[in-house]
C-alpha positions as CSV (number, residue, x, y, z in Angstrom):
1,X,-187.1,-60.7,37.5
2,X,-186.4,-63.4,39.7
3,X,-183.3,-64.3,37.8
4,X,-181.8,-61.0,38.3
5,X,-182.8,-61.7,42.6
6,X,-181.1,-64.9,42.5
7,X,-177.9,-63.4,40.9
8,X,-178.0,-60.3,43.6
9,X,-178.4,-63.4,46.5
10,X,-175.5,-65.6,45.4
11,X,-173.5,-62.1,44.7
12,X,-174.0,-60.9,48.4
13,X,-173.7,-64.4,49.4
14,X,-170.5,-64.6,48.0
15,X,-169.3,-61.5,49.2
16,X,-170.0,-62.5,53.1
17,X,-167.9,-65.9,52.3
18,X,-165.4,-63.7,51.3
19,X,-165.6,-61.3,54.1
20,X,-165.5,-63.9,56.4
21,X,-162.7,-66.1,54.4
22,X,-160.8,-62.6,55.5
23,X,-161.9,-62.8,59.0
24,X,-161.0,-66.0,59.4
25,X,-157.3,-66.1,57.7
26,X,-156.7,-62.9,60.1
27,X,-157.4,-64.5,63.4
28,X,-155.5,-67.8,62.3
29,X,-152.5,-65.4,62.0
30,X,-152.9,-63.5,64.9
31,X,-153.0,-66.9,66.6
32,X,-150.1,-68.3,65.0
33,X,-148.2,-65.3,65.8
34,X,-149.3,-65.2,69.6
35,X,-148.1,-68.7,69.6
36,X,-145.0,-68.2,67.9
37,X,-144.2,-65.1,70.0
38,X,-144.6,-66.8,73.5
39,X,-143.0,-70.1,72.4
40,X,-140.2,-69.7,69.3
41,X,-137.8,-67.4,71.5
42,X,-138.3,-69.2,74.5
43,X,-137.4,-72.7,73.3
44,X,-134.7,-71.5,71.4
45,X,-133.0,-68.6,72.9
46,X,-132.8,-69.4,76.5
47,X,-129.8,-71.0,78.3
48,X,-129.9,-74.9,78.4
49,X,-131.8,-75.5,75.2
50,X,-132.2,-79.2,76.0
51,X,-135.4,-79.4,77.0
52,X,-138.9,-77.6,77.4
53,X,-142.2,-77.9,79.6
54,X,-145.1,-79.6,78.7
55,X,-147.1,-76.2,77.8
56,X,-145.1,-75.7,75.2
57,X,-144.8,-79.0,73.8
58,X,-148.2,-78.8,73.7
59,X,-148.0,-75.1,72.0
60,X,-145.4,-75.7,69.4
61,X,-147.9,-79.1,68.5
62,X,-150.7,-76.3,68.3
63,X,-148.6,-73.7,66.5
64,X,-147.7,-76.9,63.9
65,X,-150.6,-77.7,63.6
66,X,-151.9,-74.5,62.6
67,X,-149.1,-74.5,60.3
68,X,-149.0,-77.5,58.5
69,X,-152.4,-79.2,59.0
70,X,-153.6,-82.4,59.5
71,X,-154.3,-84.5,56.6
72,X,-153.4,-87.5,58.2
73,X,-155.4,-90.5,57.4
């Protein structure tokens, strides 16, 4: 009997880590299509392309972070 609990635990356990593997992959995109909404066009479509602010600097190294990673050791 209790091998049939443990199998319902670690089946409902690894249906939340899948729920929230979903959750989690969703709000990553949303963020790095935020990001890429308010700084892609802006940086690259306006008049005088030659240089940008420091907010997005710093949200293009967020958005390529998000992107890419960091495996940098």
């Amino acid at each position: 009997m209790s091998d049939i609990k443990s199998t319902k635990t670690e089946l409902s356990e690894a249906v939340y880590a899948l729920i929230g593997a979903i959750i989690v992959t969703f709000i990553v995109a949303w963020g790095v299509m935020v990001l890429w909404n308010a700084l892609i066009p802006v940086i690259f479509v306006s008049a005088g392309i030659g240089s940008i602010t420091y907010w997005q600097a710093l949200g293009t190294c967020f958005l390529v972070r998000l992107l890419i990673g960091s495996n940098i050791k």
